[in-house]
C-alpha positions as CSV (number, residue, x, y, z in Angstrom):
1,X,-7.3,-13.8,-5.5
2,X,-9.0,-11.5,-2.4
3,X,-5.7,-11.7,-0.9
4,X,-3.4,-10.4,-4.1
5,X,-6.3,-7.3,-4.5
6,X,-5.5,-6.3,-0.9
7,X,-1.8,-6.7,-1.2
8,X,-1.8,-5.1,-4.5
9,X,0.4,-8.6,-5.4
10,X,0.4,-9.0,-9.3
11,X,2.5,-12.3,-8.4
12,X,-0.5,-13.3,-5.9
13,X,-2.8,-12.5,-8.5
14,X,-1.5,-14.0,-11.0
15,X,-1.1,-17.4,-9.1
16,X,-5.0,-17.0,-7.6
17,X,-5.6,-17.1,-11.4
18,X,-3.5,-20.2,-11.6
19,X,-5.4,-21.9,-8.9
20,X,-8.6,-20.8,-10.3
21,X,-8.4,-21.7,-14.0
22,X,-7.2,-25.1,-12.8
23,X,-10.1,-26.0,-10.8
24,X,-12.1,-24.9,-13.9
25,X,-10.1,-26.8,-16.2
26,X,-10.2,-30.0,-14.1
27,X,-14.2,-29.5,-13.9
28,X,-14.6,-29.5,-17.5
29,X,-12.1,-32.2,-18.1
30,X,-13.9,-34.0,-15.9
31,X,-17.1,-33.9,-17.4
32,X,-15.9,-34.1,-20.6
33,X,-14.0,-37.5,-20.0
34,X,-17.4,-38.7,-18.3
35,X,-19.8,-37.7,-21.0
36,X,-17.3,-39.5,-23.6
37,X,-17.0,-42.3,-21.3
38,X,-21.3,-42.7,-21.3
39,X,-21.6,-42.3,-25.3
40,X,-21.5,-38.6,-25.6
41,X,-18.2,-38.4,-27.7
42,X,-18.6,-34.6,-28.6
43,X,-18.4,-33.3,-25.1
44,X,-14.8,-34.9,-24.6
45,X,-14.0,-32.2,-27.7
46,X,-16.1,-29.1,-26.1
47,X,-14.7,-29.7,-22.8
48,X,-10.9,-29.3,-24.6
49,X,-12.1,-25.9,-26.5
50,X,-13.5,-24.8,-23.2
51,X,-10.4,-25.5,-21.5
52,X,-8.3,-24.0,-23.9
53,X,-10.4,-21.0,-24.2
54,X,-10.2,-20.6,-20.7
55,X,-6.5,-21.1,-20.3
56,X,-6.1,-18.1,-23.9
57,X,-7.9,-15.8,-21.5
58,X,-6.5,-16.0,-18.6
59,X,-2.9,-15.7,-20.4
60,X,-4.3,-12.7,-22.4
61,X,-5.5,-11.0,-18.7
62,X,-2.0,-11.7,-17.3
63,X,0.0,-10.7,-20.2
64,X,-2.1,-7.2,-21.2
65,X,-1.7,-6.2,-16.9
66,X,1.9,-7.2,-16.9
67,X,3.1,-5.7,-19.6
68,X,1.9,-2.4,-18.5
69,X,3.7,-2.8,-15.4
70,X,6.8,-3.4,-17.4
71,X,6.1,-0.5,-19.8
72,X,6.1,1.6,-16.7
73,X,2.3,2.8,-17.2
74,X,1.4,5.7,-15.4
75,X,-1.1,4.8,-12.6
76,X,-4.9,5.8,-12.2
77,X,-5.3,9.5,-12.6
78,X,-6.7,9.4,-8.6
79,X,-3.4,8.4,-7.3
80,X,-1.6,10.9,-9.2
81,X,-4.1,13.7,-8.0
82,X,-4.0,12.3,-4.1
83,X,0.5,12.5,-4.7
84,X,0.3,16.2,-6.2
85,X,-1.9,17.3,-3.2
86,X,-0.2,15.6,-0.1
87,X,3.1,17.2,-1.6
88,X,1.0,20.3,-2.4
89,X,0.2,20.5,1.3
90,X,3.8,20.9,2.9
91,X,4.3,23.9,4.1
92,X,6.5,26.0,2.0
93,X,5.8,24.1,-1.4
94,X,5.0,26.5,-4.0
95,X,4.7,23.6,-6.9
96,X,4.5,20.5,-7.8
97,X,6.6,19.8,-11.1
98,X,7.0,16.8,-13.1
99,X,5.3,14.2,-11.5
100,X,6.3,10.7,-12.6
101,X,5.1,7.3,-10.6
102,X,5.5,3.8,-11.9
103,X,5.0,0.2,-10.0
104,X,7.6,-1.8,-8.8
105,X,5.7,-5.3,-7.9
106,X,2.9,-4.1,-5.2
107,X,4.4,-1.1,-4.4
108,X,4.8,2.4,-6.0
109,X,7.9,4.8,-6.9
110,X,7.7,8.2,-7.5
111,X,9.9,11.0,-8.9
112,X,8.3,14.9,-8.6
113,X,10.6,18.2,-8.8
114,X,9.1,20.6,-6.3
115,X,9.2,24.6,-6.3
116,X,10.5,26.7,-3.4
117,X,11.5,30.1,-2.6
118,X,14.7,30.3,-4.3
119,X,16.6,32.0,-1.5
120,X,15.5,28.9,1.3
121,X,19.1,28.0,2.2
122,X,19.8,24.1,1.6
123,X,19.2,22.9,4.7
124,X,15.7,24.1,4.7
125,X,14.9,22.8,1.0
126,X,16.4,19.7,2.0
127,X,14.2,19.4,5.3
128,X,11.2,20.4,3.1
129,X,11.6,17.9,0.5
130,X,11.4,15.1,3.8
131,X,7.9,16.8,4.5
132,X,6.9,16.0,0.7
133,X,8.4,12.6,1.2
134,X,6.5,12.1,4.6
135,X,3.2,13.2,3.4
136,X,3.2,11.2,0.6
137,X,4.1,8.0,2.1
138,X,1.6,8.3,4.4
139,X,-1.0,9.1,1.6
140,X,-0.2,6.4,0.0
141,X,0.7,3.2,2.1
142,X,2.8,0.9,-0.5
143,X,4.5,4.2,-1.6
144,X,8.6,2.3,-1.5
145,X,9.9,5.3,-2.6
146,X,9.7,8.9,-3.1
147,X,12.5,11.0,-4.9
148,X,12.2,14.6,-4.5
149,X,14.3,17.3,-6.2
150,X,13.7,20.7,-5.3
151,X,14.1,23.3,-7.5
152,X,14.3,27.5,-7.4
153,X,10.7,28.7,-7.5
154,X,9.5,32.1,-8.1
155,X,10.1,35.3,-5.6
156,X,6.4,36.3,-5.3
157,X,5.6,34.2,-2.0
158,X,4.9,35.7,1.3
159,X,4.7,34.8,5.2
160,X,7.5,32.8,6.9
161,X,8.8,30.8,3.4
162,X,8.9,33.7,1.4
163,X,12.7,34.1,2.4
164,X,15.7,32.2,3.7
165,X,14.7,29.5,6.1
């Protein structure tokens, strides 16, 4: 399961789990069918609740995780904060609007609008909102992809975006 944490693999997860509950499941069935086979008839009964316990739970954890990525759950709040500020951070950004970011199997999408100077001619907004996409991918490593739509900001800013770029 080590190896679906570092991935970030809900399908390598999920099958660590697998591998895990079975091993479980065969230990208990295992001692159950001994302990019924030396006289003990009641642990051939535990060892099925056990093992049907165990399997309930381990469905419940896959099933409650899975369904939020389905539901397209916003991610952990420190995520979010580290995708406004590497976007934040690119030169000529005024804002950060509308951030939305949902999983896609181990890896991430985001949408955001982003705020600049509305007289930037296209070419410049368009070269900006790579920057945004740059940062962020490198802020985040299994960013997939980053759609950014840039939008007219206010006229107050100053020093080399305040204008046309």
């Amino acid at each position: 399961m080590w190896v679906g944490q570092r991935h970030h693999s809900p399908a390598l997860l999920a099958n660590g789990a697998m591998h895990r509950s079975d091993a479980i499941s065969s230990l208990v069935a295992a001692l159950g069918i001994g302990g019924a086979m030396a006289g003990w008839l009641l642990l051939d009964s535990v060892g099925a609740i056990v093992i049907a316990v165990l399997i309930g739970r381990m469905g419940w954890g896959l099933l409650r995780e899975n369904v939020m990525v389905l539901m397209d759950t916003m991610p952990e709040p420190e995520l979010l904060e580290s995708i406004r500020s590497a976007g934040a951070g690119v030169a000529c950004v005024q804002e950060i609007r509308d951030l939305r970011v949902r999983r896609r199997g181990r890896f991430y999408l985001a949408d955001l609008r982003i705020a600049v100077h509305p007289d930037h001619a296209i070419g410049a907004a368009h070269d900006i909102a790579h920057d945004v996409e740059d940062r962020i991918r490198t802020a985040v490593p299994n960013m997939a992809r980053v759609f950014v739509h840039v939008e007219p900001g206010g006229r107050d800013g100053h020093g080399p975006c305040a204008g046309p770029g």
